[in-house]
RORO-875788 format. One record per atom (N, C-alpha, C): residue number from 1; residue in one letter; atom name; x, y, z. Coordinates in steps of 0.1 Angstrom, whole numbers, plus 5000, padded with zeros to 4 digits. Layout:
<atoms>
ATOM resi resn name   xx   yy   zz
ATOM  NUM    a   CA    X    Y    Z
...
</atoms>
This chain:
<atoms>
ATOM resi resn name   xx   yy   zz
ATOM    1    x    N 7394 2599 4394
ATOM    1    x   CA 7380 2595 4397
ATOM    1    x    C 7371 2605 4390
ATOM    2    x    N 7361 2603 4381
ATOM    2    x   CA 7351 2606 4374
ATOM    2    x    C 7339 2610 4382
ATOM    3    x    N 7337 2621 4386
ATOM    3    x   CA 7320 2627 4393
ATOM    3    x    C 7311 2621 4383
ATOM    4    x    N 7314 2622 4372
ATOM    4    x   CA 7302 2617 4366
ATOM    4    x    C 7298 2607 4362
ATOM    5    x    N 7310 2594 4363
ATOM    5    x   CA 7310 2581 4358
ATOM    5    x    C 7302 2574 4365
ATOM    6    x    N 7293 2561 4351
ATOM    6    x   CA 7283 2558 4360
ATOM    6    x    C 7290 2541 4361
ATOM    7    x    N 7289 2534 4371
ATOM    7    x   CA 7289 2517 4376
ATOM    7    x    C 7280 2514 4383
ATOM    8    x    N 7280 2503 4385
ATOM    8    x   CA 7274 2495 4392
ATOM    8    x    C 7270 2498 4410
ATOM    9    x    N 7261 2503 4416
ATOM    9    x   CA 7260 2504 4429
ATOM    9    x    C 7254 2494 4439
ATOM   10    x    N 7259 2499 4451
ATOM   10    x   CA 7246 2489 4458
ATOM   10    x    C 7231 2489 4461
ATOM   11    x    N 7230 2477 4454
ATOM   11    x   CA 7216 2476 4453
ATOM   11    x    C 7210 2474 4435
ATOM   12    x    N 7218 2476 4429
ATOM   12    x   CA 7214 2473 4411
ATOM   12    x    C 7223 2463 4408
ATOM   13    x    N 7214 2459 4395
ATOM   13    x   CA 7215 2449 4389
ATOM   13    x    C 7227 2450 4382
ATOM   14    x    N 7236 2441 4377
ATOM   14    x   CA 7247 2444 4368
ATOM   14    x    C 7245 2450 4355
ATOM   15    x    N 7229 2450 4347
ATOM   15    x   CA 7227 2455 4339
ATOM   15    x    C 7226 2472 4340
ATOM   16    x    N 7220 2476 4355
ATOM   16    x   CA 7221 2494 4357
ATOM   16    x    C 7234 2500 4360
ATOM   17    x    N 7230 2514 4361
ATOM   17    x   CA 7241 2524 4366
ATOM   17    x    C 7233 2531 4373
ATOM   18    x    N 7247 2535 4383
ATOM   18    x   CA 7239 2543 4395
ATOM   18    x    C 7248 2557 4393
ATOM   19    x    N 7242 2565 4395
ATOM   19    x   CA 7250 2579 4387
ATOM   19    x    C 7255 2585 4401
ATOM   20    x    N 7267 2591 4397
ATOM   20    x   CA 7275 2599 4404
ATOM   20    x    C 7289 2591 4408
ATOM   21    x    N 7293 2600 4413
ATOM   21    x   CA 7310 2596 4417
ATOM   21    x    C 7314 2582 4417
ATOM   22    x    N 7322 2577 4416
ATOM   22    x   CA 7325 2564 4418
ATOM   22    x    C 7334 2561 4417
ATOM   23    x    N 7339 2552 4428
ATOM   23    x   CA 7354 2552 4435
ATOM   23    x    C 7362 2544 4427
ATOM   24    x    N 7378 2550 4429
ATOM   24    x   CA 7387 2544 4423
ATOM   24    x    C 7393 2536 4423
ATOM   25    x    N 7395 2520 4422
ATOM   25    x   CA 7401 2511 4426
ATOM   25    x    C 7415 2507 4431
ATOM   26    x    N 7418 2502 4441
ATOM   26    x   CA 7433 2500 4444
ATOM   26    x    C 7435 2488 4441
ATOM   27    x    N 7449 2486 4438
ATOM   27    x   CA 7456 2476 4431
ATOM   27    x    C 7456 2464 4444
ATOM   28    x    N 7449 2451 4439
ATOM   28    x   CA 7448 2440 4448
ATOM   28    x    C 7437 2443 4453
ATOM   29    x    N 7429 2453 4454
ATOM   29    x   CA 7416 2451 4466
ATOM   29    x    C 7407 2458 4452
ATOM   30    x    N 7403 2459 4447
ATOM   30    x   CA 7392 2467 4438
ATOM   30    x    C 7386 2481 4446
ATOM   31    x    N 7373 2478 4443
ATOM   31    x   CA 7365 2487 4451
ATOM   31    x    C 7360 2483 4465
ATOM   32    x    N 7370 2473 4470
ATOM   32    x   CA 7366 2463 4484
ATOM   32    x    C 7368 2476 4494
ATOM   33    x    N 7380 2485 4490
ATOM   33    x   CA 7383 2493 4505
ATOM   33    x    C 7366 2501 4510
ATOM   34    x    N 7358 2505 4501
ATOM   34    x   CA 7351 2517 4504
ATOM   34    x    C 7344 2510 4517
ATOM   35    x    N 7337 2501 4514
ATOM   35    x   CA 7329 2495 4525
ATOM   35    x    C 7334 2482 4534
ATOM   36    x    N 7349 2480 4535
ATOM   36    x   CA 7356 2473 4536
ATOM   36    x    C 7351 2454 4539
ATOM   37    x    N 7347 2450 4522
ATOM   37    x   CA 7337 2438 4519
ATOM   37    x    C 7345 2428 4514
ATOM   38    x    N 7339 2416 4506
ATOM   38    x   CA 7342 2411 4497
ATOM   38    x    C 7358 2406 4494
ATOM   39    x    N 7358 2403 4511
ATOM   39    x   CA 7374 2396 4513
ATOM   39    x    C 7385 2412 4519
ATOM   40    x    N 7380 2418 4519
ATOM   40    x   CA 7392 2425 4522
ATOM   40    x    C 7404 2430 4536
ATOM   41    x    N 7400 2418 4542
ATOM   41    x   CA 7407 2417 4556
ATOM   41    x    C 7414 2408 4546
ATOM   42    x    N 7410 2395 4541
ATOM   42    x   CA 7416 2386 4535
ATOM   42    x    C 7427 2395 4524
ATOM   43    x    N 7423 2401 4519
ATOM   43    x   CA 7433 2408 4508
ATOM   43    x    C 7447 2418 4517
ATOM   44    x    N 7438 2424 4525
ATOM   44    x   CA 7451 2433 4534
ATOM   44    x    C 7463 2419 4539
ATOM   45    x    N 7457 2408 4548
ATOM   45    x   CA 7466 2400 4548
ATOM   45    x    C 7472 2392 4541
ATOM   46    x    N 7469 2393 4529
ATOM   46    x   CA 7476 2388 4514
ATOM   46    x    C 7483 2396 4512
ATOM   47    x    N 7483 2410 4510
ATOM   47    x   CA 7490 2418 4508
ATOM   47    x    C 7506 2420 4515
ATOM   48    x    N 7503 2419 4526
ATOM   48    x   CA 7513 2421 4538
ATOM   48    x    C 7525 2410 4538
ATOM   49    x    N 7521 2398 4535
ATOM   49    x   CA 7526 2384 4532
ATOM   49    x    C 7528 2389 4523
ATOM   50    x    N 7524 2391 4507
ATOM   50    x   CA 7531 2388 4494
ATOM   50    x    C 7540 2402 4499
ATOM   51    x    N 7538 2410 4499
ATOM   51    x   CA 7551 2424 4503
ATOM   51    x    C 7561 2423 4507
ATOM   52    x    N 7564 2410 4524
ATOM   52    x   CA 7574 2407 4529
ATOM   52    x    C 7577 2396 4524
ATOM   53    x    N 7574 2386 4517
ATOM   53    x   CA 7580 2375 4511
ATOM   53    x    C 7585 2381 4497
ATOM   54    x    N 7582 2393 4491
ATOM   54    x   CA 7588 2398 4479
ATOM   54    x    C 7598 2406 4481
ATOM   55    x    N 7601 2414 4497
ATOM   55    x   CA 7612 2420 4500
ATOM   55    x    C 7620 2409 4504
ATOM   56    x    N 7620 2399 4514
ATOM   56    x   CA 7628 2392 4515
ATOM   56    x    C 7636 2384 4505
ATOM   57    x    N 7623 2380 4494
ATOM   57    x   CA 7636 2373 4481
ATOM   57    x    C 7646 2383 4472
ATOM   58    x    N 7638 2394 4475
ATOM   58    x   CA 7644 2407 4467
ATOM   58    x    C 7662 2408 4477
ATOM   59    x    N 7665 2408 4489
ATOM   59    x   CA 7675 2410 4498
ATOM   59    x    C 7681 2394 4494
ATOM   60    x    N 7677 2384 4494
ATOM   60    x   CA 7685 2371 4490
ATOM   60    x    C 7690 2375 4476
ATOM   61    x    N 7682 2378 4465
ATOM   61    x   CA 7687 2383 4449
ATOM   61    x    C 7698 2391 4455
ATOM   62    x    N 7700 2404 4463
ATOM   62    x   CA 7708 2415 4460
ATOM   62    x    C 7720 2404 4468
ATOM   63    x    N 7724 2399 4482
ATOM   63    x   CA 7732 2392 4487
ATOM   63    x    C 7741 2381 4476
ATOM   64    x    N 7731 2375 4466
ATOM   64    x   CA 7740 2370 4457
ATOM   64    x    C 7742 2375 4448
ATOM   65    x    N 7739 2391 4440
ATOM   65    x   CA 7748 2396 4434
ATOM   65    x    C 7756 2407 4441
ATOM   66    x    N 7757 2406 4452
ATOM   66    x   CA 7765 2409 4460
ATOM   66    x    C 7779 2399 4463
ATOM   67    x    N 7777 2388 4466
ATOM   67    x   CA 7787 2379 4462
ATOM   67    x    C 7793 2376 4451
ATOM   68    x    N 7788 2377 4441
ATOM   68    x   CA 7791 2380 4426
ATOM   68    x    C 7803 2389 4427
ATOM   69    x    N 7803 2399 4434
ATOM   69    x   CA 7809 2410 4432
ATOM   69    x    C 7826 2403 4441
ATOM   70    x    N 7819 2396 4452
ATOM   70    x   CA 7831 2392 4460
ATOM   70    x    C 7840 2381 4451
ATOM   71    x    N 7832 2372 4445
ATOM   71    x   CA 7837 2364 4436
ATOM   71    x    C 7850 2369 4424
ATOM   72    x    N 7845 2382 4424
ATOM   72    x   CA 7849 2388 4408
ATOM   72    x    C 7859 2399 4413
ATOM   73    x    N 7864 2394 4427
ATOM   73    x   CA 7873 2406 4431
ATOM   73    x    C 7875 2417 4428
ATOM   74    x    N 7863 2428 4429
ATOM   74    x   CA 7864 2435 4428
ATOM   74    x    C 7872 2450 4437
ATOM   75    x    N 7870 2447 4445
ATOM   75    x   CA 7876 2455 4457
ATOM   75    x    C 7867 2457 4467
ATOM   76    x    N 7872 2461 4481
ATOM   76    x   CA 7864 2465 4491
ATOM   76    x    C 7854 2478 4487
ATOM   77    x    N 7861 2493 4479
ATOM   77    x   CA 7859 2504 4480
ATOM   77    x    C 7841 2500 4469
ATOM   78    x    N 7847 2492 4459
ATOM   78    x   CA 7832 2488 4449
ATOM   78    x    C 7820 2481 4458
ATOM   79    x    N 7826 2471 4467
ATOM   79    x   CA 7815 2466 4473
ATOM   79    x    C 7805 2473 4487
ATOM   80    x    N 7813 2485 4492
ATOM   80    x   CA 7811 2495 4497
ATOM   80    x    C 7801 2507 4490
ATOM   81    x    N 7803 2505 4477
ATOM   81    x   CA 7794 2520 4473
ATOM   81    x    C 7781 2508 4470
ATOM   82    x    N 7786 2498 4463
ATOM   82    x   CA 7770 2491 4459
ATOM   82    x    C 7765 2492 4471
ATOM   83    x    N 7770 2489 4485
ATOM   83    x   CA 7760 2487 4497
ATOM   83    x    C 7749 2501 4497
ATOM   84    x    N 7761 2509 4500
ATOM   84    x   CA 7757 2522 4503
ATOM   84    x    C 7749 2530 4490
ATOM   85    x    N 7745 2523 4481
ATOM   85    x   CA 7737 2528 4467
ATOM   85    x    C 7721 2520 4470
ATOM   86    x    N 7724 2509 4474
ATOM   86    x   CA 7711 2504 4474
ATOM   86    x    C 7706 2509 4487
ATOM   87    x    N 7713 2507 4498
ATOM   87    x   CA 7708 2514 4509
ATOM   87    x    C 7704 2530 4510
ATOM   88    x    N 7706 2538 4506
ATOM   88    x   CA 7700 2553 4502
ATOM   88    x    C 7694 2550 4490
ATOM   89    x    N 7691 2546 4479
ATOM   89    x   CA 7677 2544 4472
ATOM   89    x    C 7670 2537 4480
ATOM   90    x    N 7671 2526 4488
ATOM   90    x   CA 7657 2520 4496
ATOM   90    x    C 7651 2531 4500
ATOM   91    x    N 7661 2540 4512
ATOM   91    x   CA 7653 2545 4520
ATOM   91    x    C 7647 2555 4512
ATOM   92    x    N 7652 2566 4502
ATOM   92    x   CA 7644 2574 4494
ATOM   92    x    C 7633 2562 4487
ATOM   93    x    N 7637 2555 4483
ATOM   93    x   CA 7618 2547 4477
ATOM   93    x    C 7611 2544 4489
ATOM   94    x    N 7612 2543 4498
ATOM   94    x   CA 7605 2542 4511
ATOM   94    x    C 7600 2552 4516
ATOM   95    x    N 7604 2561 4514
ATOM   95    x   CA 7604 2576 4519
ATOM   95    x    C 7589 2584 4508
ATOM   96    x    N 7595 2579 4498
ATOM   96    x   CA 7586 2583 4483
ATOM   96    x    C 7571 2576 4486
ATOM   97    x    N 7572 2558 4483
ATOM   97    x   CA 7561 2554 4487
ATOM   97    x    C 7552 2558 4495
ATOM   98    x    N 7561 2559 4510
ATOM   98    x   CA 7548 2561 4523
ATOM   98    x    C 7545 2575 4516
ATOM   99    x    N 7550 2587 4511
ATOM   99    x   CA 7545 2599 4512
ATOM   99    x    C 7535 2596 4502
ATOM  100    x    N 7531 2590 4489
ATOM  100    x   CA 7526 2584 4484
ATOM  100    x    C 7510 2578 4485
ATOM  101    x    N 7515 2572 4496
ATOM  101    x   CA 7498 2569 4501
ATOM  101    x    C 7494 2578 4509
ATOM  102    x    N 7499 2587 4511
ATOM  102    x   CA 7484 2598 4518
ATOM  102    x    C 7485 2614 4506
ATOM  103    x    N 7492 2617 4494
ATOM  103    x   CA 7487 2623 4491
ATOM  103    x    C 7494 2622 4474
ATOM  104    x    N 7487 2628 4466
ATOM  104    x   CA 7491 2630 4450
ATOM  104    x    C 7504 2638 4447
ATOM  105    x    N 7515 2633 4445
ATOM  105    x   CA 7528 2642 4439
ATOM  105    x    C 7524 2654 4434
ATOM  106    x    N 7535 2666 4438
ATOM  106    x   CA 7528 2679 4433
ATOM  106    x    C 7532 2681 4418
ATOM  107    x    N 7545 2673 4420
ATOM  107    x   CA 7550 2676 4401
ATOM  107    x    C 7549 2664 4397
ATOM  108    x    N 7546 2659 4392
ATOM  108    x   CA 7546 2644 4385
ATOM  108    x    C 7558 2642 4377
ATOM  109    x    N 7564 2653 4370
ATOM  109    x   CA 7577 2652 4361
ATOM  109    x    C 7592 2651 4372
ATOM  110    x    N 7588 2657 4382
ATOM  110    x   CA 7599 2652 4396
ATOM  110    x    C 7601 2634 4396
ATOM  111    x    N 7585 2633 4399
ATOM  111    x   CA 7584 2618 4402
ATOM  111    x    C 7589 2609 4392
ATOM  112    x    N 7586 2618 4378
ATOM  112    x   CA 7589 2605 4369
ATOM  112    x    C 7606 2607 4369
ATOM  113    x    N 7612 2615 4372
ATOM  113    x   CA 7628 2613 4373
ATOM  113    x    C 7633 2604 4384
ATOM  114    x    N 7622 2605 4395
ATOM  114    x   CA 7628 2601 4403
ATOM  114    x    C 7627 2587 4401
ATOM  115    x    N 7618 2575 4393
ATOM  115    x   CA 7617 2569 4386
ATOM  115    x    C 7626 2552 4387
ATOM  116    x    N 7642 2557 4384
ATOM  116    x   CA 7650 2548 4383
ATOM  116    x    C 7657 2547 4399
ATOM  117    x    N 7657 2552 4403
ATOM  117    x   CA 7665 2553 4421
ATOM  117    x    C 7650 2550 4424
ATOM  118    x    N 7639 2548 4425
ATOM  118    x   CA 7627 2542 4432
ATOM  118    x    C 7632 2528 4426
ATOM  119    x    N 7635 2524 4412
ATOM  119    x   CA 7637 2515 4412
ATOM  119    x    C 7646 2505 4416
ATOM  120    x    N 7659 2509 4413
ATOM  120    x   CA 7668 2504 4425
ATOM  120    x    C 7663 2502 4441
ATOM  121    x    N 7660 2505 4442
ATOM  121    x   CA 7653 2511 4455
ATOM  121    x    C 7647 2499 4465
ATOM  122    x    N 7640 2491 4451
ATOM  122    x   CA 7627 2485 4455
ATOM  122    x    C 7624 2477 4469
ATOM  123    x    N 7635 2476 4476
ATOM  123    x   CA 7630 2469 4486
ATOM  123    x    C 7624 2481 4501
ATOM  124    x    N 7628 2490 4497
ATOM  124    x   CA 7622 2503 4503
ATOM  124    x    C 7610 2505 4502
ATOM  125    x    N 7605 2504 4485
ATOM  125    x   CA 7589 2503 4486
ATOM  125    x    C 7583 2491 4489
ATOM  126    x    N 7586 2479 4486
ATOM  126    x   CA 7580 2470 4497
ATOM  126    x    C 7577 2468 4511
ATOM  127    x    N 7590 2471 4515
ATOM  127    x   CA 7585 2475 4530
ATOM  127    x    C 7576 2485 4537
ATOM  128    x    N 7580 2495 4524
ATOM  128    x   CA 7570 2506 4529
ATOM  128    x    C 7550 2502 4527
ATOM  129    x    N 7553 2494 4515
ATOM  129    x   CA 7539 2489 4511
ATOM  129    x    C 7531 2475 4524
ATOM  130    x    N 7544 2467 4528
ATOM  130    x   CA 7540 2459 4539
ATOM  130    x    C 7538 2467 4549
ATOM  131    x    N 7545 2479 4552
ATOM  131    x   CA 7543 2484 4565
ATOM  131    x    C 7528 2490 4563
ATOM  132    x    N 7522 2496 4555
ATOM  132    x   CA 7507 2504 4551
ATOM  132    x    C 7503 2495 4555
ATOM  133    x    N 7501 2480 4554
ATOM  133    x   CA 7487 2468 4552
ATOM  133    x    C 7482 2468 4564
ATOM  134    x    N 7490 2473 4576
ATOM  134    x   CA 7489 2470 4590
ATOM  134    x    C 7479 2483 4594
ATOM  135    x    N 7477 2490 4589
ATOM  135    x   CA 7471 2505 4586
ATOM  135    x    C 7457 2502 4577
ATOM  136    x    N 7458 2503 4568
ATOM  136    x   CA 7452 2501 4555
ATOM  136    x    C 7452 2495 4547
ATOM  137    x    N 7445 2501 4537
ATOM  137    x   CA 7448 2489 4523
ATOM  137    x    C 7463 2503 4517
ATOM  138    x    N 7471 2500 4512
ATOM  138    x   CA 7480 2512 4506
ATOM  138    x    C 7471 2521 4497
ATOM  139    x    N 7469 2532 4502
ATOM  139    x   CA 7462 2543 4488
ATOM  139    x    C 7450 2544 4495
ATOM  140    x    N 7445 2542 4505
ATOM  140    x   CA 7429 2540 4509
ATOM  140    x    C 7425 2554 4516
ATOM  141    x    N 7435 2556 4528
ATOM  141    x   CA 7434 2570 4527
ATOM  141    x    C 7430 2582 4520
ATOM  142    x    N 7438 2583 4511
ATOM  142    x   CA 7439 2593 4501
ATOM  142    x    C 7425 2593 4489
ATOM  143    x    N 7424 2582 4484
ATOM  143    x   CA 7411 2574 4480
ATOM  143    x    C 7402 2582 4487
ATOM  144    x    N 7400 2578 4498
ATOM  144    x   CA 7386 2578 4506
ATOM  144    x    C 7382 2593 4509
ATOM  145    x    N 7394 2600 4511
ATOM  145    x   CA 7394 2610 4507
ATOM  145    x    C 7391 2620 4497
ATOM  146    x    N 7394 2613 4484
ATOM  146    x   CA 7389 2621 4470
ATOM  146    x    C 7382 2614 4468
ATOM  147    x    N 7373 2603 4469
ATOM  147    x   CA 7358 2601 4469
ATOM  147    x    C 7345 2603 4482
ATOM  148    x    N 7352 2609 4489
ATOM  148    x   CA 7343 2615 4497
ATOM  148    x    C 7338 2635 4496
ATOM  149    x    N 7350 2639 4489
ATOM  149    x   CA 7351 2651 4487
ATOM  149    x    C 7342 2650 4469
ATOM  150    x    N 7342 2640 4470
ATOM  150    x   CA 7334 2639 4455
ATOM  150    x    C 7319 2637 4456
ATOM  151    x    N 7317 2627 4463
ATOM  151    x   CA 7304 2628 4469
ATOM  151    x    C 7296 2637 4469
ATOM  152    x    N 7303 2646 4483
ATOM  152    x   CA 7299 2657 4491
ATOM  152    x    C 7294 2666 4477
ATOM  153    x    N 7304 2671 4466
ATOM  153    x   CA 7301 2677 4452
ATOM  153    x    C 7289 2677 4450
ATOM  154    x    N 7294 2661 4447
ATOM  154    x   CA 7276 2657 4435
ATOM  154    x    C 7269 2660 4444
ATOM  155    x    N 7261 2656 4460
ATOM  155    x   CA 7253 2661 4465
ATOM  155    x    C 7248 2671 4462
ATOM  156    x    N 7258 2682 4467
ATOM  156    x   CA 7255 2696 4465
ATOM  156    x    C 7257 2701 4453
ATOM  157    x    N 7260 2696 4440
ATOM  157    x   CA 7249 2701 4428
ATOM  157    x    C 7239 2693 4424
ATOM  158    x    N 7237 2683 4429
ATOM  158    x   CA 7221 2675 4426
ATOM  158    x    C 7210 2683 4436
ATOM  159    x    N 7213 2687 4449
ATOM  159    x   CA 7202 2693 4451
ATOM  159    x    C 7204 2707 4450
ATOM  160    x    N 7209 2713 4447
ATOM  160    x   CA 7211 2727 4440
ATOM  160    x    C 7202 2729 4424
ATOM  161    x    N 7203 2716 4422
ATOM  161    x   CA 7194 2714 4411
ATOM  161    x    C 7183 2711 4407
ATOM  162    x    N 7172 2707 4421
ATOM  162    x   CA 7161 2697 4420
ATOM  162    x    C 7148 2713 4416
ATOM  163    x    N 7141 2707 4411
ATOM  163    x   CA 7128 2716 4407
ATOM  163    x    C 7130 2720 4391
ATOM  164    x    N 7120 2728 4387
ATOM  164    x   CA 7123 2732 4376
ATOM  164    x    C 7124 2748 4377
ATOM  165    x    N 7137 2753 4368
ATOM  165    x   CA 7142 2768 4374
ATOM  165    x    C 7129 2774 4366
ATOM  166    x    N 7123 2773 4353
ATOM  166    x   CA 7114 2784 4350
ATOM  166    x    C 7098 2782 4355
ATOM  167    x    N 7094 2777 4368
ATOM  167    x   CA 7084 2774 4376
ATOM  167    x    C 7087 2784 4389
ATOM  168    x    N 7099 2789 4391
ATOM  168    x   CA 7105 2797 4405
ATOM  168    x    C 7102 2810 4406
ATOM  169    x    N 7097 2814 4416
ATOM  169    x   CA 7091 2829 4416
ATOM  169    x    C 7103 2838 4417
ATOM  170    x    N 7100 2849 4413
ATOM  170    x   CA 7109 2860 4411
ATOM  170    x    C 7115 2864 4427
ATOM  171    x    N 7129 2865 4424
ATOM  171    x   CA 7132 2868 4436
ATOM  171    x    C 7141 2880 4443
ATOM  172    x    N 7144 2885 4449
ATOM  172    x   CA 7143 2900 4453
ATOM  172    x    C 7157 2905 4442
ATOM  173    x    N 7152 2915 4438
ATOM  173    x   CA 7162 2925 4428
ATOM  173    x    C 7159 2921 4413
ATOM  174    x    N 7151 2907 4407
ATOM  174    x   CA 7149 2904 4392
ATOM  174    x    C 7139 2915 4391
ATOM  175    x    N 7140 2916 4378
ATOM  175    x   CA 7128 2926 4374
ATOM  175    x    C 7118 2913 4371
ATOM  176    x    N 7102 2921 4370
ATOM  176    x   CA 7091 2913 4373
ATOM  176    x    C 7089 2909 4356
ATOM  177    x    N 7078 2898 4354
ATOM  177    x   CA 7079 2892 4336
ATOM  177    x    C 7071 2901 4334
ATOM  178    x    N 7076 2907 4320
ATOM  178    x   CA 7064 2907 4310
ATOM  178    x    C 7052 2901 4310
ATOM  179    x    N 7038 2912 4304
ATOM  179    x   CA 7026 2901 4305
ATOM  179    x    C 7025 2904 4289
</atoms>
C-alpha cells in the first residue's frame, strides 16, 4: 500500500483523486472490505461456497488418482506414503495460509521454498481460505490493519505540516533574524 497513492474516494467524481493512503485490494472483494459495501456479505458468501466446492472437487481428483494407483498395483507401502504426503502438506498449507491472513511472512525466500508442498497441499489452503470467510474476508485483518496504521501517518504529517514554516515566530533557543 502506497501513503501517497492517489484514487478515487468517497465522495469524488471518477475524474478526481483524493490524496493519501489508499487501501489495498483483496482478491474477490476489491476495496469492498474497508467499509464493508458494494456486495460484500454477498462476496464473503461466494467465497466460502466457491472454497468448499473447490476443496471438495480437489478430494474427488486426489481419490481418483488415488485409485489409479490401486489400479496400477502398486503396493500398499506406495499408496500409504501418497496418503500420508498429501495429508502433511495439507495441513502445513493450512497452517501457512491461516498464519498468512493475519500477518506478512518474515522471509519471503522461506515462503517462496516453501512454494511446492503449499502446493501439493492445496486442499489445506482451501479450507483454511473457507474457514476465514466465516470471520472475514481472507487478508482483511492484516489489511485493515496496514491501512489504518497508514492513515494515522498521513494524518500526522499533514497536520504537522499545515501553516507556512517561514511566517512562525522564533521559538525558544533559535537565534533572533537579522534586520
Amino acid at each position: 500500500m502506497s501513503e501517497n497513492s492517489e484514487a478515487p474516494g468517497p465522495g469524488t467524481t471518477p475524474g478526481s483523486t483524493a490524496p493519501g493512503p489508499q487501501p489495498e485490494p483483496l482478491l474477490f472483494f476489491g476495496t469492498t472490505w474497508v467499509d464493508h459495501d458494494g456486495g460484500y456479505g454477498l462476496r464473503r458468501v461466494g467465497a466460502a461456497v466457491g472454497s468448499l466446492a473447490a476443496a471438495v472437487a480437489a478430494c474427488f481428483v486426489l481419490r481418483f488418482a488415488f485409485q489409479g494407483l490401486e489400479i496400477a498395483d502398486v503396493g500398499n507401502l506406495v499408496g500409504i506414503l501418497v496418503v500420508l504426503m498429501f495429508a502433511i502438506c495439507s495441513a502445513i498449507a493450512f497452517r501457512k495460509t491461516w498464519e498468512g491472513f493475519g500477518r506478512r511472512p518474515a522471509d519471503p525466500a522461506r515462503e517462496a521454498n516453501l512454494r511446492g508442498l503449499k502446493t501439493i497441499g492445496f486442499v489445506g489452503s482451501l479450507i483454511a481460505y473457507f474457514l476465514r470467510t466465516f470471520k472475514e474476508a481472507p487478508g482483511e485483518q492484516l489489511r485493515r490493519t496496514e491501512y489504518e496504521t497508514a492513515l494515522a501517518r498521513y494524518a500526522k504529517r499533514r497536520s504537522a505540516r499545515t501553516g507556512n514554516p517561514a511566517a512562525r515566530k522564533a521559538t525558544k533557543g533559535k537565534r533572533p533574524k537579522r534586520k
